[in-house]
C-alpha positions in Angstrom: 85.4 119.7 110.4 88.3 122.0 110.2 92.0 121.1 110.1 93.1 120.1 113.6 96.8 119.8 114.3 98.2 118.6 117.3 101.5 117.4 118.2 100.7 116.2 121.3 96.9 115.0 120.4 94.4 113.8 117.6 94.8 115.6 114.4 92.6 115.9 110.8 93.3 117.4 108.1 91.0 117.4 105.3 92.9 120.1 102.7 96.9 119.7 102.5 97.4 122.8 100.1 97.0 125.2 102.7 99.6 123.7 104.7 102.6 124.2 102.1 102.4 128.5 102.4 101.9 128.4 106.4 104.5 126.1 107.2 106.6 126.9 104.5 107.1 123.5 103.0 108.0 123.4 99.1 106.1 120.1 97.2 108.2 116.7 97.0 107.0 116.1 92.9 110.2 118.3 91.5 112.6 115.8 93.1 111.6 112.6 92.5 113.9 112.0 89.3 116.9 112.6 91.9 115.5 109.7 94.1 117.3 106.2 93.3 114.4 103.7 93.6 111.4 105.8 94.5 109.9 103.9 97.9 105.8 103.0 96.8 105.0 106.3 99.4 107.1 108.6 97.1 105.6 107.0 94.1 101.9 107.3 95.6 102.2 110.9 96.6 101.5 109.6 100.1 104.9 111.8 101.0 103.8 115.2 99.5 106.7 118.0 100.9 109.4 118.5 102.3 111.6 121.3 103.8 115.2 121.0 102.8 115.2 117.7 101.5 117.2 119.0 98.2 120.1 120.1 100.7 120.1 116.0 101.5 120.1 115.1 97.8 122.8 117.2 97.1 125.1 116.1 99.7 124.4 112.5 98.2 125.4 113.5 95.0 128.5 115.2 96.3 129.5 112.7 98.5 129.0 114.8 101.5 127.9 113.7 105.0 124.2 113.6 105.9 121.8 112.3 108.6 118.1 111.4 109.0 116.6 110.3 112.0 113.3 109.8 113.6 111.6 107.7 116.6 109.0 106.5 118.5 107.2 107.2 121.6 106.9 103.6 123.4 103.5 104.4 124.8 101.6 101.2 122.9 102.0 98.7 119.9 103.9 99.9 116.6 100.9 100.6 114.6 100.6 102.1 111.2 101.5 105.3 111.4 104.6 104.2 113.3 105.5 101.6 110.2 105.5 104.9 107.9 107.8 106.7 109.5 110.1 103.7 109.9 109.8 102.6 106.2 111.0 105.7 105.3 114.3 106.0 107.5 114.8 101.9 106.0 114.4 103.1 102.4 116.6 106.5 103.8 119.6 103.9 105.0 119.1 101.5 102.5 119.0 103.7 99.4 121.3 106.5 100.4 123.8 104.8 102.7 123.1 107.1 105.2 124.2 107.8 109.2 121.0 107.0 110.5 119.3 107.9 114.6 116.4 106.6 116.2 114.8 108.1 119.3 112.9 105.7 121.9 111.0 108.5 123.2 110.3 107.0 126.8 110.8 110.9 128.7 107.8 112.1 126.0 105.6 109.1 127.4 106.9 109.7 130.8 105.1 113.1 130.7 102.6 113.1 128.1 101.1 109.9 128.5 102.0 109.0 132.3 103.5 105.9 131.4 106.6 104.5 133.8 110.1 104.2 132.6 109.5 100.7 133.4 107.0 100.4 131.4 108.2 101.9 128.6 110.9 99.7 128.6 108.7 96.7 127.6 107.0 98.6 124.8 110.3 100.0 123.6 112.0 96.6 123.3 108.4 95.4 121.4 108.6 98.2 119.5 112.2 98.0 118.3 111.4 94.4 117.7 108.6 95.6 115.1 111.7 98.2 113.7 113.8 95.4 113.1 111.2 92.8 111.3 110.8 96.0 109.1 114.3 96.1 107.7 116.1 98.5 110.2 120.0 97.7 110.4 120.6 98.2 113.8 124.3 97.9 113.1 124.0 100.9 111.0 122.1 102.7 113.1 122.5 104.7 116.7 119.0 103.6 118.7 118.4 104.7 122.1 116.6 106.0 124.9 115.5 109.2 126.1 116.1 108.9 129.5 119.8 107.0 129.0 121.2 109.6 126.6 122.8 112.4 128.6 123.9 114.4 125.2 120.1 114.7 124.7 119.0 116.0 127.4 122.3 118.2 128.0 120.9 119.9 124.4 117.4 120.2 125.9 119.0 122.0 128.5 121.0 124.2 126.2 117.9 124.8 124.1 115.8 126.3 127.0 117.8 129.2 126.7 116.6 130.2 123.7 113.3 130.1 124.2 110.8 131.9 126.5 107.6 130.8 128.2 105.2 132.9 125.8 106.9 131.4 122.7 106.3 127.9 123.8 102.5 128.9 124.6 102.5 130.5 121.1 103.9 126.9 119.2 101.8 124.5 121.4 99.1 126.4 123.4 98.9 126.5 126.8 100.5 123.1 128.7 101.7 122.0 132.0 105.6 121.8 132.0 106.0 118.7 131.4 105.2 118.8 127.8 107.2 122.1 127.1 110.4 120.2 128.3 109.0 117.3 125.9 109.3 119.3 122.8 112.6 120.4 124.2 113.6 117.0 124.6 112.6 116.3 120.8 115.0 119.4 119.8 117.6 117.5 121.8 116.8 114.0 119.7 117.0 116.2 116.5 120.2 118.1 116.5 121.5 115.0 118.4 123.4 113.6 114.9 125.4 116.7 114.7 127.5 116.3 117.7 131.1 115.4 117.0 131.0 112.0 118.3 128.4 112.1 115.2 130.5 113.4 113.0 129.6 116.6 113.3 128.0 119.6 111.7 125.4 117.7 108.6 121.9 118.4 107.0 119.6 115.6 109.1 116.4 114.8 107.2 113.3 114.0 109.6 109.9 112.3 108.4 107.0 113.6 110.1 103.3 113.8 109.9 102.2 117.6 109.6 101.4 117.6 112.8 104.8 117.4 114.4 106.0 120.3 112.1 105.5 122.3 115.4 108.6 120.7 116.2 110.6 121.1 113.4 110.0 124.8 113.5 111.5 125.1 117.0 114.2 123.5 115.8 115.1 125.2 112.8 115.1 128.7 115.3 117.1 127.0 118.2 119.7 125.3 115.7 120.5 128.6 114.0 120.8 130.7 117.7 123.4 127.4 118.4 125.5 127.6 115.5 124.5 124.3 113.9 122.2 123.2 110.4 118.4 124.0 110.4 116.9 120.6 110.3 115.2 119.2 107.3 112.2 117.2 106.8 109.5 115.3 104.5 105.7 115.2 105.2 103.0 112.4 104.6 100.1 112.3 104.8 98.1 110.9 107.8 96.4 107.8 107.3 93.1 107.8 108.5 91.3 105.5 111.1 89.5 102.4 110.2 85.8 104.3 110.9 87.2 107.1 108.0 88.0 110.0 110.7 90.8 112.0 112.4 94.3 110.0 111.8 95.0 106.6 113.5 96.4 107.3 116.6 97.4 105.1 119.8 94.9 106.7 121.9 91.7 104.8 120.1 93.0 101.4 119.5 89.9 100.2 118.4 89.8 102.1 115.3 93.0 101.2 114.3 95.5 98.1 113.3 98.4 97.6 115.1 101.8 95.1 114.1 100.5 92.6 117.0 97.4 92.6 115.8 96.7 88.5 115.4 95.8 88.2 111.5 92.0 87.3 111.9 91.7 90.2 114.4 93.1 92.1 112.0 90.4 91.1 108.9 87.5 91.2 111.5 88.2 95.1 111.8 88.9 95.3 107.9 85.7 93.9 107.4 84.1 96.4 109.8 85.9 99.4 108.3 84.3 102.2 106.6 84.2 102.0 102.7 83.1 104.5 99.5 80.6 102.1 98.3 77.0 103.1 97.4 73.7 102.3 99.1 73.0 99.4 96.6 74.2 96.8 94.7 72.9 98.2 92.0 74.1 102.0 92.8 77.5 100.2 93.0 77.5 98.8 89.9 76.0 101.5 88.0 77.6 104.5 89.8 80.4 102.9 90.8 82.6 102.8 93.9 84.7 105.4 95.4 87.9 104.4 96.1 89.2 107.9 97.2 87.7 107.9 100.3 87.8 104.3 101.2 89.6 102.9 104.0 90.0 99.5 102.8 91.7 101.0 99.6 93.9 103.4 101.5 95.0 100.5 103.8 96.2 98.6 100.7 97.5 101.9 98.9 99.4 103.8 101.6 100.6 100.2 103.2 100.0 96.6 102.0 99.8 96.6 98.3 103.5 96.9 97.0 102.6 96.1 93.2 101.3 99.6 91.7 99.3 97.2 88.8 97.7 95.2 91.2 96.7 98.8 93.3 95.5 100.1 89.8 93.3 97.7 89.6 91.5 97.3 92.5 91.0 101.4 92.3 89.8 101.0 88.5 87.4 98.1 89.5 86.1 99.6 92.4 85.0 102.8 90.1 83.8 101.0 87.2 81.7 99.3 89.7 82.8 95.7 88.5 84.2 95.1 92.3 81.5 94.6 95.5 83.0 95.9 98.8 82.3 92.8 100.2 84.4 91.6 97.7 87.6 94.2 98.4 87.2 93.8 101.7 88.1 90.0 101.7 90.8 90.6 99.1 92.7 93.4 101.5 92.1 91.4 104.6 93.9 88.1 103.5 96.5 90.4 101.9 97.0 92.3 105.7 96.5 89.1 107.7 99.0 87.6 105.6 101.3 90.4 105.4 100.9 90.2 109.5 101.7 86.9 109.7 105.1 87.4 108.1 106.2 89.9 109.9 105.0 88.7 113.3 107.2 85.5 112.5 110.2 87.9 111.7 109.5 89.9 114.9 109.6 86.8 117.2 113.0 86.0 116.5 114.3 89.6 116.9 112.9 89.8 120.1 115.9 89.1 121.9 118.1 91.8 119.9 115.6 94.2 120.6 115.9 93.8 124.1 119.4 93.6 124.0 119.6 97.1 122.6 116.9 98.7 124.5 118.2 97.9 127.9 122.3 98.6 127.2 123.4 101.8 128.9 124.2 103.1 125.7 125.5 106.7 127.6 
């Protein structure tokens, strides 16, 4: 199968290298050393490239102002894809002290997914909840609503008269309306930090998944045509679905965990999932395993296996053969159910602040 990349749908990609000429992205490796406490997906090379992410770094180091923001689109439960992204604006505000955004993106669901604003509400606050358990300072950071933030959606407005029909059909093919004023929308959420009331005029880091880059390109044009900073970014790598295919995406739950998934849910579909072992036993242990295209080992290497001597092993075990998949697969699950459990305690008890921030009338 092909590359497939879809902002507003399921998307593969099987060769990254490609991506860095078209889209113009430069590889993350050169600036590592300038990153104070490299997060485990820096480290892993789960985050390959960026656009502009030096332009951040050197603001830090001059004690400039800078921005990153990102958000969610509170069509379902967080799930892993969604945890990335908000691991990285954590380590982003943590690390860096930074001014940091968060879009609920209820107007994007509205359209895309036909989901009520009503409805939204309930995931967002659920959602936010998940963002909190995570490590997100909401006190640090400005978190809102599509629909409730006027400056967004003035900028939306403002955008749509730099761009035509045909050039929207060019970016993302041909859609109804709805989705066109969607990506829009996301231009609004972007270039949202460099209002005044923001402080004003900053390089604003975004991560994304290579998919949305389609976004970030639009932006970049629009931002220069408005007299404001082209948007940066960093890219990751998608993390595949449970079966081994396309990325995990909300619209096939069943092939892929979620934050609210209960713990032994969670290890039935680990124990389900698809694996690089051989045919045998006896292939496995004389060939060996292969990690590299194992789900099981790429849950536990892009998301619950924080010690890199611990991840070492279970890949060197797995290839020496010395490790059964039956076997990994019961080591990963306890380590997800239990990493579950913890953060589903944590969540419970931010329940109420998440609601409290999703439903203000923060415009």
């Amino acid at each position: 199968m092909s590359d497939v990349l879809n902002p507003f749908g399921e998307s593969k990609i099987e060769n990254y290298d490609h991506l860095f000429k078209e889209f113009g992205l430069k590889p993350i490796d050169s600036l590592l050393s300038r990153l104070p406490n490299p997060h485990r997906l820096f480290r892993r090379k789960i985050i390959i490239a960026h656009r502009d992410l030096d332009k951040l770094l050197d603001a830090f180091e001059k004690n400039k102002k800078f921005a990153v923001m990102s958000g969610i689109k509170p069509s379902s439960a967080f799930h892993l894809g969604s945890k990335m992204v908000a691991e990285e604006i954590i380590y982003f505000q943590k690390e860096f002290k930074t001014q940091t955004h968060y879009s609920i993106a209820d107007l994007e669901s509205l359209v895309d997914n036909k989901i009520s604003l009503e409805e939204a509400e309930k995931n967002a606050i659920d959602n936010v909840a998940d963002l909190l358990a995570l490590g997100l300072d909401a006190k640090k950071t400005f978190i809102y609503r599509q629909s409730q933030q006027q400056d967004v959606k003035n900028m939306a407005f403002e955008a749509s008269n730099h761009v035509t029909n045909n050039m929207l059909k060019a970016i993302y093919g041909k859609q109804h309306t709805g989705i066109y004023f969607a990506a829009l929308t996301q231009v609004g959420d972007i270039l949202l930090p460099q209002l005044p009331k923001f402080t004003g005029k900053k390089i604003v880091v975004v991560p994304v998944g290579f998919d949305q880059d389609p976004h970030m390109r639009l932006t970049r044009d629009i931002s220069k045509k408005i007299n404001l900073i082209p948007p940066g970014s960093i890219y990751h790598k998608f993390m595949r679905n449970l079966s081994g295919g396309a990325k995990m995406s909300k619209r096939d739950p069943s092939s892929m965990l979620t934050m609210n998934d209960q713990p032994h849910v969670a290890k039935k579909k680990i124990m389900r999932s698809f694996t690089g072992g051989r045919e045998t036993a006896e292939e496995q242990k004389n060939q060996g395993g292969r990690p590299e295209i194992c789900m099981v080992f790429e849950l536990a290497n892009f998301h619950f296996v924080e010690d890199d001597k611990l991840l070492k092993e279970i890949f060197s075990t797995c290839k020496s053969g010395a490790r059964t998949c039956g076997e990994c697969k019961a080591q990963v699950a306890d380590i997800v159910a239990k990493a579950l459990e913890s953060h589903q305690l944590k969540k419970q008890k931010l329940v109420g602040k998440a609601k409290e921030i999703v439903c203000r009338q923060n415009l």
